[in-house]
VEXDREN-2710 file (C-alpha; in Angstrom, 1 decimal):
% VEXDREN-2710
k/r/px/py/pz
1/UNK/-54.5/26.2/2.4
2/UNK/-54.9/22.4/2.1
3/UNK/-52.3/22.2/-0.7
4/UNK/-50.0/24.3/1.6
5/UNK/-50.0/22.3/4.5
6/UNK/-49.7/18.9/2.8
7/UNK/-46.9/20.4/0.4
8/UNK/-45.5/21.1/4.4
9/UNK/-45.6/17.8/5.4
10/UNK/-44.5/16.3/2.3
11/UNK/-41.4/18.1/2.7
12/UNK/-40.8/17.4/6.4
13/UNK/-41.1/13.4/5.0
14/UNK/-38.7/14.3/2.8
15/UNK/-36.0/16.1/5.7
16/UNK/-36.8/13.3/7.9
17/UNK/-36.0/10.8/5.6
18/UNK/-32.8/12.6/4.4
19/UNK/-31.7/12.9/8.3
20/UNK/-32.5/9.4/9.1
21/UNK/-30.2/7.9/6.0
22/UNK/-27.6/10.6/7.1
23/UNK/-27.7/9.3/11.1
24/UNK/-27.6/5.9/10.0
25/UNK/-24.6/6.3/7.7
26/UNK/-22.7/8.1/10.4
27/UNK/-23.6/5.1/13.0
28/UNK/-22.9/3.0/10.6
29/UNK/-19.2/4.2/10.7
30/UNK/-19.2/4.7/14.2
31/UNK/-20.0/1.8/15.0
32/UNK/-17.4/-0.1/12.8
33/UNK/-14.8/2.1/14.3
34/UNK/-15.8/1.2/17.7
35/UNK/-15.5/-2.3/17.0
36/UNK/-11.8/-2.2/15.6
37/UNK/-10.5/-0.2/18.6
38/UNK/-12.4/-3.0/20.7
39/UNK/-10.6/-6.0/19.2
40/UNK/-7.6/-3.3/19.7
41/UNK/-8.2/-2.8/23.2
42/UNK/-8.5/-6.8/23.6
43/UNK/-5.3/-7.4/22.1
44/UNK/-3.6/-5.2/24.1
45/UNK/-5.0/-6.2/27.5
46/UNK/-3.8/-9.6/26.6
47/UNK/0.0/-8.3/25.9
48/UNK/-0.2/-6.3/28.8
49/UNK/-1.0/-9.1/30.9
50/UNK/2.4/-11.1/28.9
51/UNK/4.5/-8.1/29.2
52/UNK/3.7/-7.2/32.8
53/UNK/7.3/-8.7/34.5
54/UNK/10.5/-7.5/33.3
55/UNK/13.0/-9.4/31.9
56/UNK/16.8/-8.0/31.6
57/UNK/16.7/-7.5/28.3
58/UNK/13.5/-5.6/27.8
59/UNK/10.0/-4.4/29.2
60/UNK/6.9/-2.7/28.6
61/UNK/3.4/-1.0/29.3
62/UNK/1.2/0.6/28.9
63/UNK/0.2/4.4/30.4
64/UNK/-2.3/4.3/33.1
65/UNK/-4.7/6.8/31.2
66/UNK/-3.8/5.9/27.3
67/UNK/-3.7/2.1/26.4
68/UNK/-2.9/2.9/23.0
69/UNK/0.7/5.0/24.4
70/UNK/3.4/2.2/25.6
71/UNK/6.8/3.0/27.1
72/UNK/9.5/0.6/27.1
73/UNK/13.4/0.3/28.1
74/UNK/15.7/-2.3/26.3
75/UNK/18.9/-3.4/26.8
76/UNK/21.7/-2.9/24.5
77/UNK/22.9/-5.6/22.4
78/UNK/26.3/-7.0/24.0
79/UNK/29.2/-7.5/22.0
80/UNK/28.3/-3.9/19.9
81/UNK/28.6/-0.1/21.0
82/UNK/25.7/-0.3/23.1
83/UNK/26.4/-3.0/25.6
84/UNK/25.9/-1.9/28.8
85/UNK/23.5/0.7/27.9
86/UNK/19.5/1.0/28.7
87/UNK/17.6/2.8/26.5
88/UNK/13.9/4.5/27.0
89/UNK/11.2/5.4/24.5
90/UNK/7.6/5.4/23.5
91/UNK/5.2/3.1/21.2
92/UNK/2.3/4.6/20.0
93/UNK/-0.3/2.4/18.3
94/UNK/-3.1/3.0/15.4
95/UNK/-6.5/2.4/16.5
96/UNK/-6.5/-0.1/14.0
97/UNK/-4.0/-2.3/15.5
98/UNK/-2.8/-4.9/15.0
99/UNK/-3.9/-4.4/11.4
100/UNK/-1.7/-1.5/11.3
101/UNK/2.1/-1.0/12.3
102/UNK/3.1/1.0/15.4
103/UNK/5.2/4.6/15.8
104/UNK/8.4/3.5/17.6
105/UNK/9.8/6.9/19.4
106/UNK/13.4/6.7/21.6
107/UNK/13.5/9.7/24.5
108/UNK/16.9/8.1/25.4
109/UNK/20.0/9.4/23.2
110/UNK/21.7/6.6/21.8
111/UNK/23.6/7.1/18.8
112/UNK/21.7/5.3/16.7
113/UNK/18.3/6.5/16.6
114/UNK/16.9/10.4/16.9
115/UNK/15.4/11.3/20.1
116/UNK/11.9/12.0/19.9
117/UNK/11.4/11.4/16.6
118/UNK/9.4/9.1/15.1
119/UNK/12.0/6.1/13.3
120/UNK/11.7/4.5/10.4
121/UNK/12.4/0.8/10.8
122/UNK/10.5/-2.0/8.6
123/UNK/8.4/-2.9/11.7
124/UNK/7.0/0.6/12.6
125/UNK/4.5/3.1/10.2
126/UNK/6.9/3.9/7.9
127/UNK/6.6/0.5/6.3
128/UNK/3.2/-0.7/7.0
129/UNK/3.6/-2.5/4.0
130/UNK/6.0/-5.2/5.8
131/UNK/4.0/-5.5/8.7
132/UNK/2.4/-8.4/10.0
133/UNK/-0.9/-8.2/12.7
134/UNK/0.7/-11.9/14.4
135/UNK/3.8/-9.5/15.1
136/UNK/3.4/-8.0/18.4
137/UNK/4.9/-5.0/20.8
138/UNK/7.8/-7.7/22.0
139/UNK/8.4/-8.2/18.2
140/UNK/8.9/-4.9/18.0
141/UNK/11.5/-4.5/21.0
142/UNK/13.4/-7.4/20.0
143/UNK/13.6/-6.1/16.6
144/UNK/14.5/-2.3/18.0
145/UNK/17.4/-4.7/19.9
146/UNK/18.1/-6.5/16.7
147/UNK/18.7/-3.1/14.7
148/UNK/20.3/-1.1/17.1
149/UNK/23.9/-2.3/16.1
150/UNK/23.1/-2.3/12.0
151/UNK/24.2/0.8/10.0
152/UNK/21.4/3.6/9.5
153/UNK/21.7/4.3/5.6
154/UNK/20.0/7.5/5.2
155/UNK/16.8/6.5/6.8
156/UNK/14.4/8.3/8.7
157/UNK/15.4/8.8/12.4
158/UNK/18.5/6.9/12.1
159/UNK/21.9/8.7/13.1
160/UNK/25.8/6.7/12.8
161/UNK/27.7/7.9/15.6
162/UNK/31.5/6.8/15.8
163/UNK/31.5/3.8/18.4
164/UNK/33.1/6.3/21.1
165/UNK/30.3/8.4/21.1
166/UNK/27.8/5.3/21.3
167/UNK/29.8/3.7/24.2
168/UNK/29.8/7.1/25.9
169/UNK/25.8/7.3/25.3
170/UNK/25.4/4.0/26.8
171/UNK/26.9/4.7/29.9
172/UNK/24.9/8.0/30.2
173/UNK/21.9/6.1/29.2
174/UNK/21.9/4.2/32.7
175/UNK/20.9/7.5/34.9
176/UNK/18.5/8.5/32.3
177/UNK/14.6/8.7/34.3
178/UNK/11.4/9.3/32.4
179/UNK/9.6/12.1/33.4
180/UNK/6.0/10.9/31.9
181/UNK/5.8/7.1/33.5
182/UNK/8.7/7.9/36.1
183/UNK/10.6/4.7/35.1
184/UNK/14.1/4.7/36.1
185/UNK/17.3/3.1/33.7
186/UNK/18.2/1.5/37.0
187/UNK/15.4/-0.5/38.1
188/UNK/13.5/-0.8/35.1
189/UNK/15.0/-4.2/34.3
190/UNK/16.1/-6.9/36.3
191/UNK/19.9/-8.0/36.6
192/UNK/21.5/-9.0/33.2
193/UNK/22.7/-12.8/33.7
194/UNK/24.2/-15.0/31.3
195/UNK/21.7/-17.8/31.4
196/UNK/20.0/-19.0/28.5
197/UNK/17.3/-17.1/28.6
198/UNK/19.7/-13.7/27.9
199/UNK/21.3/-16.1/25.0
200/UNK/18.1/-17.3/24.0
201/UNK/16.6/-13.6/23.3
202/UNK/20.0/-12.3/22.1
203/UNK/19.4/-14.6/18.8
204/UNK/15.9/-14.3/18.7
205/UNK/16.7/-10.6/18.5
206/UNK/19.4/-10.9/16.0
207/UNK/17.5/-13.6/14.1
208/UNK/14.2/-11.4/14.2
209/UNK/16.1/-8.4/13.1
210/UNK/17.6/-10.4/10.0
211/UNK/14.6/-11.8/9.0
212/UNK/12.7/-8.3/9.1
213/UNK/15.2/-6.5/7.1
214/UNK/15.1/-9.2/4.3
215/UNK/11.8/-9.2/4.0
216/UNK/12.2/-5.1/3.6
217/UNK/14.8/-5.6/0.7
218/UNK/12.6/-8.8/-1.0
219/UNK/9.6/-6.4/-1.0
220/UNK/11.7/-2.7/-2.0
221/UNK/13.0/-4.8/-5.0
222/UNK/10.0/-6.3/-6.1
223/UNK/8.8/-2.8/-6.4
224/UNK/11.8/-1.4/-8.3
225/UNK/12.0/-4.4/-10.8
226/UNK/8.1/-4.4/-11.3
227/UNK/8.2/-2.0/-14.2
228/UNK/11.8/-3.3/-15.9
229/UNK/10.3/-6.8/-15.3
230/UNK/6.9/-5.5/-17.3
231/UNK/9.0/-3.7/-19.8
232/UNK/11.3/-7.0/-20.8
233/UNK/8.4/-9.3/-20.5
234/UNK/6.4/-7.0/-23.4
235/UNK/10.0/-7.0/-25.8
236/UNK/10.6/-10.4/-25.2
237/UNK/7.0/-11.4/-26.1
238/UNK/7.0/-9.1/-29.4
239/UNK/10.5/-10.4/-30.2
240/UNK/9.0/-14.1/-30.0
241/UNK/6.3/-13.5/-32.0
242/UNK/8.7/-12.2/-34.8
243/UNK/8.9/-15.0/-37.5
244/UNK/12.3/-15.4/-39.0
245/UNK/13.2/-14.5/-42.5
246/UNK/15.1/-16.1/-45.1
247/UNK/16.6/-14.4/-48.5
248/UNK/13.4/-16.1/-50.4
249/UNK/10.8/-14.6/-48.1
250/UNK/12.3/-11.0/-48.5
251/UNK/12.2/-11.6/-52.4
252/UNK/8.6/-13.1/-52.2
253/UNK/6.2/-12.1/-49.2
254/UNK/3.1/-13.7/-49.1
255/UNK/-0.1/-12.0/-48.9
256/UNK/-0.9/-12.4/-45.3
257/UNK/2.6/-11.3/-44.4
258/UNK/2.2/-8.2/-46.6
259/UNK/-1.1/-7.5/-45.0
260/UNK/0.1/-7.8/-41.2
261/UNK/2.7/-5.9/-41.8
262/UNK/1.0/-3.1/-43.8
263/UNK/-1.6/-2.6/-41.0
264/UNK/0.9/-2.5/-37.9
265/UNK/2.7/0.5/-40.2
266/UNK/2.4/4.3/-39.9
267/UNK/2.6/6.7/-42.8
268/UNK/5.9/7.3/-42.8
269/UNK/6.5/3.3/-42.8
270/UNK/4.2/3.7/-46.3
271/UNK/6.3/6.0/-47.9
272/UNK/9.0/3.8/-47.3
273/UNK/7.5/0.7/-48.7
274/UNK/6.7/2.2/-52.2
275/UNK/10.3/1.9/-53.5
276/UNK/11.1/-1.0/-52.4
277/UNK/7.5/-2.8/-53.7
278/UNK/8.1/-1.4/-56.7
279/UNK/11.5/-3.1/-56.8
280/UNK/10.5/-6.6/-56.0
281/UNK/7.6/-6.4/-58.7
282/UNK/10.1/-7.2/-61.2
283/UNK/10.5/-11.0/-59.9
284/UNK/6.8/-11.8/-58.6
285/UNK/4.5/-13.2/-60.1
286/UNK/1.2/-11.3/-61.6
287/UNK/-0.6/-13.5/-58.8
288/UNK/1.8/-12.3/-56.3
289/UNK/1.5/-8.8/-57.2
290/UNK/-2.0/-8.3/-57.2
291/UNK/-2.2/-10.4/-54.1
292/UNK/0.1/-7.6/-52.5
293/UNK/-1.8/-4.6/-54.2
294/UNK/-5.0/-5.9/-53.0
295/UNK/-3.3/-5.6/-49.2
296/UNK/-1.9/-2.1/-49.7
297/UNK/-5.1/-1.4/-50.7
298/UNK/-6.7/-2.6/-47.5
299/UNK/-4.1/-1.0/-45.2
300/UNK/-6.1/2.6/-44.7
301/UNK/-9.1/1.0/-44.6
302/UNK/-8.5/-1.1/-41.8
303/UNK/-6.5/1.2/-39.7
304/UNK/-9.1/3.9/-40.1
305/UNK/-12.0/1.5/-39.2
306/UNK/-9.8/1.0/-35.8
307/UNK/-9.4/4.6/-35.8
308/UNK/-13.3/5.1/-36.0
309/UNK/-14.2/2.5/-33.5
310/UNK/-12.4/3.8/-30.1
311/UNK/-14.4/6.2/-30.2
312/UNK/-17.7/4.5/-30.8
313/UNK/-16.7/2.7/-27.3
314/UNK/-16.7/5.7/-25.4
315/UNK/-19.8/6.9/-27.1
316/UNK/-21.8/3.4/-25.6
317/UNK/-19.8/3.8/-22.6
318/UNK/-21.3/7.3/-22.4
319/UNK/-24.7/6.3/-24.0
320/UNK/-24.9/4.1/-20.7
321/UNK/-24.0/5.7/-18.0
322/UNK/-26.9/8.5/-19.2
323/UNK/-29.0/5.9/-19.1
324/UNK/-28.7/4.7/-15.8
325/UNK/-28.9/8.6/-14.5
326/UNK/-32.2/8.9/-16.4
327/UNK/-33.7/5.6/-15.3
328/UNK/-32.4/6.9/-11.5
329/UNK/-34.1/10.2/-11.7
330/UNK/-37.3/7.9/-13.5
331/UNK/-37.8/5.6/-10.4
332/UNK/-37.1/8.9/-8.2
333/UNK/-39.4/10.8/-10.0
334/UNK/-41.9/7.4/-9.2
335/UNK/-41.0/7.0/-5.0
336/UNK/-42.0/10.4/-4.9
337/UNK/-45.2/10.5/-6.8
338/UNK/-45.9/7.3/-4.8
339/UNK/-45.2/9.5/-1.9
340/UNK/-47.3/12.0/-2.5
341/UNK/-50.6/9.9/-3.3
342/UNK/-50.1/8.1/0.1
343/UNK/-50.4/11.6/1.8
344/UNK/-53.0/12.6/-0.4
345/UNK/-55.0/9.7/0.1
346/UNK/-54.3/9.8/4.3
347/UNK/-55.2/13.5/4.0
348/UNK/-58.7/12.8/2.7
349/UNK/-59.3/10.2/5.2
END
């Protein structure tokens, strides 16, 4: 009976402990999450605050019950397809922003862009890759200003309408009205005039724009040249280290060259070197050729001790990774007899 009920309450220790290293994993998690979407929530507050007045070219905030759901109505470049028009659409942000890009969404139809769909530009999700946390939500409209009148290409959520359907889409754009924040095309922004602060964010929008989609094409081609780039690099390298040879070296190889090149060889480059050794035995000296016999000799040896030693690594490699699973399960097997003494011992008491 006394061996059942301390077996008992070894194994509730045990369950306990288990639940407790479980709980504080999990909090542990928790916990971190919680502080990302606080320095998320921060951040956003503070461009809320920045982005509360309109301008005429562009403006946005956030939902009253979702801080992490924007909506936002731009202007249409002037001097494109879409001047005159004011277009309306959604930015949904990760939890981890600004470590992590923003969805960019259009509900207006534009010509351009897909409505409701999520588009693929190098400042939104698609490419988090080119994103940078110091950008911001008024990076992102001035670049969704700066892209509008650039071609689409094929990528995601992008559409090339002929520029009669785009001016007719921008004048329809104007009586558009969201039915989520109830923003109206009309009174969302203020008047456009041509100071210089409508010049000023035109270029910042165009200059934005350019900058972003360069740093897109530096980054897509370091990624399609990385594996030519590796591939050249390796011939060029084994080309360099490729001595030139004269007439008189063909005629009378030296022993290290005859060894080098008999153990970086295959079989089939063996049975091709017979002839032509025996040819070239006729003018070398007895030195020379038993210099060169001596490294033919040496050939299978050496390749076969390579052969034989790959896979003596993986048997060490093997060897210790067994060994740290036994000497785990030792100082388990040693916690728990310590365990079980200690409850002994109270037990007694």
């Amino acid at each position: 009976m006394l061996e059942k009920i301390s077996w008992l309450k070894r194994v509730l220790q045990e369950m306990f402990y288990v639940f407790f290293c479980a709980m504080h994993i999990k909090l542990f998690s928790s916990f971190s999450c919680l502080m990302l979407s606080f320095s998320a929530v921060k951040r956003l507050m503070k461009e809320a605050a920045e982005l509360k007045d309109p301008t005429d070219h562009y403006h946005a905030q956030p939902l009253e019950d979702n801080l992490f759901e924007w909506h936002f109505t731009v202007r249409g470049p002037p001097d494109s397809d879409f001047d005159g028009g004011i277009y309306h659409g959604r930015i949904v942000l990760p939890p981890e922003y600004p470590m992590k890009p923003p969805s960019i969404i259009l509900l207006t139809a534009n010509g351009r862009f897909e409505v409701g769909k999520k588009i693929c530009l190098s400042i939104s999700g698609h490419h988090p890759e080119t994103w940078q946390p110091s950008w911001s939500i008024r990076t992102a409209l001035l670049a969704i200003i700066g892209f509008m009148p650039t071609k689409g290409e094929g990528a995601i959520g992008s559409l090339d309408y002929t520029p009669e359907e785009r001016r007719a889409l921008a004048k329809k754009s104007q009586d558009f009205c969201c039915e989520m924040c109830g923003t109206s095309m009309k009174t969302a922004l203020l008047p456009l005039t041509s100071g210089s602060v409508s010049s000023q964010a035109d270029k910042e929008a165009k200059e934005l724009a350019r900058q972003i989609s360069f740093k897109a094409e530096v980054n897509s081609s370091r990624r399609s040249d990385a594996g030519p780039s590796n591939t050249s690099g390796l011939n060029h390298s084994a080309a360099s280290r490729e001595p030139p040879q004269d007439s008189a070296a063909r005629a009378f190889p030296d022993p290290p060259t005859a060894m080098s090149e008999t153990q970086n060889s295959g079989a089939a480059a063996g049975q091709e070197r017979t002839p032509a050794v025996s040819s070239t035995t006729t003018s070398m000296s007895p030195r020379q050729r038993r210099a060169q016999q001596q490294s033919q000799r040496r050939a299978p040896t050496s390749t076969d001790f390579n052969r034989a030693q790959q896979p003596r690594v993986n048997t060490n490699h093997t060897g210790s990774t067994v060994l740290i699973v036994l000497l785990t399960f030792a100082l388990a097997a040693l916690i728990f007899r310590r365990i079980c003494l200690a409850n002994e011992y109270v037990f007694e008491l």
